[in-house]
C-alpha positions, 0 to 999 in steps of 0.5 A, a space after each residue: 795404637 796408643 798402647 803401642 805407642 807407650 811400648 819402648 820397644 816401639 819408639 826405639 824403632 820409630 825413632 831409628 826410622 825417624 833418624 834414617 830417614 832424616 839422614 838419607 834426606 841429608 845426604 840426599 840433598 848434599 849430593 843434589 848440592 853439589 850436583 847443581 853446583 858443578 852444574 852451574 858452574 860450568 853452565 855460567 861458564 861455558 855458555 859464553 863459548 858457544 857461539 859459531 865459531 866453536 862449531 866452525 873452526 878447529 882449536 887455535 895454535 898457543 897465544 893466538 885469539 879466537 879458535 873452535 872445537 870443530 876438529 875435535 868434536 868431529 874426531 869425537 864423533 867419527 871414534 865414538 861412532 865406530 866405537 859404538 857400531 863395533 861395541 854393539 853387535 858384538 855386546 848383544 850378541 856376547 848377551 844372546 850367548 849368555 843369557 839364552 846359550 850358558 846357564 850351565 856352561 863354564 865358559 859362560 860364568 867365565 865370561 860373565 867374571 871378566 865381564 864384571 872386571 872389565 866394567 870396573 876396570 880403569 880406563 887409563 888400563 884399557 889405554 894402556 892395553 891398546 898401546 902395547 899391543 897396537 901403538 907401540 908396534 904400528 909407531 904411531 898414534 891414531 883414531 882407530 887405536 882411540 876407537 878399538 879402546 873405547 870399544 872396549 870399554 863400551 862392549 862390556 857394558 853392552 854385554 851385561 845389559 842385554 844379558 840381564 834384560 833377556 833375563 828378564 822375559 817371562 819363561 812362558 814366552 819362550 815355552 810358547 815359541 818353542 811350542 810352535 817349533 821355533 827354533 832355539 836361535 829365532 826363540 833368542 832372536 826373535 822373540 827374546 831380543 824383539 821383547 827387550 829390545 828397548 832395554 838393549 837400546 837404553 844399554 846401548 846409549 849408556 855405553 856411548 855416554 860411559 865412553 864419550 868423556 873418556 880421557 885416559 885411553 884416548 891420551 894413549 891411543 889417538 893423542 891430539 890433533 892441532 888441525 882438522 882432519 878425518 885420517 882415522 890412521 893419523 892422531 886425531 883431535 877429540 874433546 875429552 884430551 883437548 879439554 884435558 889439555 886447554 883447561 891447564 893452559 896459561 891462555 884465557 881463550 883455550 880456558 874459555 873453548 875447555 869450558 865450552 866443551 865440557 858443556 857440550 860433553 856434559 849436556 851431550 851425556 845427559 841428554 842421552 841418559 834422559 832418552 835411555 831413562 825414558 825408554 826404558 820407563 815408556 817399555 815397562 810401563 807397556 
């Protein structure tokens, strides 16, 4: 050891080991920096606006006093759970397809190309899209073009994570199944699915954390909404536009709510990533 100690060769690599090292731990701390930072900020404040009154009254009109989020985050609710119950099915099942149906098929790659595009696709494009095929030809804004966007956003990630975790299952397990006579649909059903279930259910989380701040598509889709109302036709009030809107305002207590939200949105996104991290490490260490 002392001898390869003295080798030059050696303490050059020992020291460029050395040297990485140091710099992923800085870099590493400047990201948890800042990280924490914009996390205090917005905990310092925002927490001042969660009180009753964010939760039981709708925004307020320009220079009154007082005011909540009650109808934007019931908007939100009502587009981001549709979004998700018609993102879900058809992501799983676009992933069963892929991964057990085209190994070889063209149409499968092909599918897999967009895919990747549309995970990396910008979301005021996807707000857009939705305008010219949907807003523009009904003349008006509403919750179902703010959820058909963000079902849109949320389906490829859906899609690309089933697809890798059926990817995952040893093939002695389907060979098992189809040694009993299971049919090709139950294999990829029952069997496949049933043993990644916890995976599909983490992309799924995922996805509803990707789409519940988006603010782009809903600018184009479903607007804003001064007054309370479940009218999925209608334009509706959602928290990423009316954080987008407050937070620019002249008025301290729309400031105040903007914060407010940004807090429930940001600890509504962590707390499903918590839950999605920790089912899938509970599922691999089964």
């Amino acid at each position: 050891m002392k001898d390869a100690r003295k080798n030059p060769v050696y303490r050059r690599r020992l020291l460029t080991h050395r040297v990485g090292i140091a710099l992923s731990v800085l870099a590493m701390a400047f990201g948890i920096f800042f990280l924490l930072w914009i996390l205090g900020t917005l905990v310092v404040k925002g927490f001042g606006a969660i009180d009753p009154a964010l939760f039981a009254e709708s925004t307020p009109a320009p220079g009154s006093e007082g005011g909540g989020l009650l109808n934007a985050i019931v908007g939100s609710l009502l587009m981001v759970g549709i979004a998700t119950g018609v993102s879900t099915p058809i992501g799983i099942l676009a992933g069963i397809y892929l991964a057990e149906y085209g190994e070889e098929s063209r149409f499968a790659q092909l599918t897999r190309f967009v895919t990747d595009i549309m995970l990396s696709a910008p979301s005021i494009v996807i707000g857009l899209f939705i305008y010219s095929i949907y807003v523009a030809h009904i003349k008006h804004f509403s919750g179902w073009a703010g959820s058909l966007a963000i079902a849109l956003i949320a389906i490829p990630v859906v899609v690309r994570t089933t697809d890798n975790m059926l990817n995952l299952v040893p093939t002695s397990l389907r060979e098992a199944a189809f040694a009993l006579g299971a049919p090709r649909w139950k294999v990829a059903t029952m069997v496949r699915l049933r043993a990644v279930k916890s995976g599909v259910i983490t992309g799924v989380l995922l996805a509803v954390a990707r789409i519940a701040g988006e603010t782009a598509p809903l600018l184009f889709t479903a607007l804003n909404n001064q007054f309370f109302s479940t009218d999925m036709n209608a334009p509706m009030a959602n928290l990423p536009v009316v954080i987008y809107q407050f937070a620019m305002s002249p008025y301290d207590n729309w400031r105040s709510l903007a914060w407010g939200g940004a807090l429930l949105i940001t600890f509504s996104v962590l707390g499903l990533n918590i839950l999605s991290r920790t089912l899938f490490r509970q599922k691999t260490q089964r």
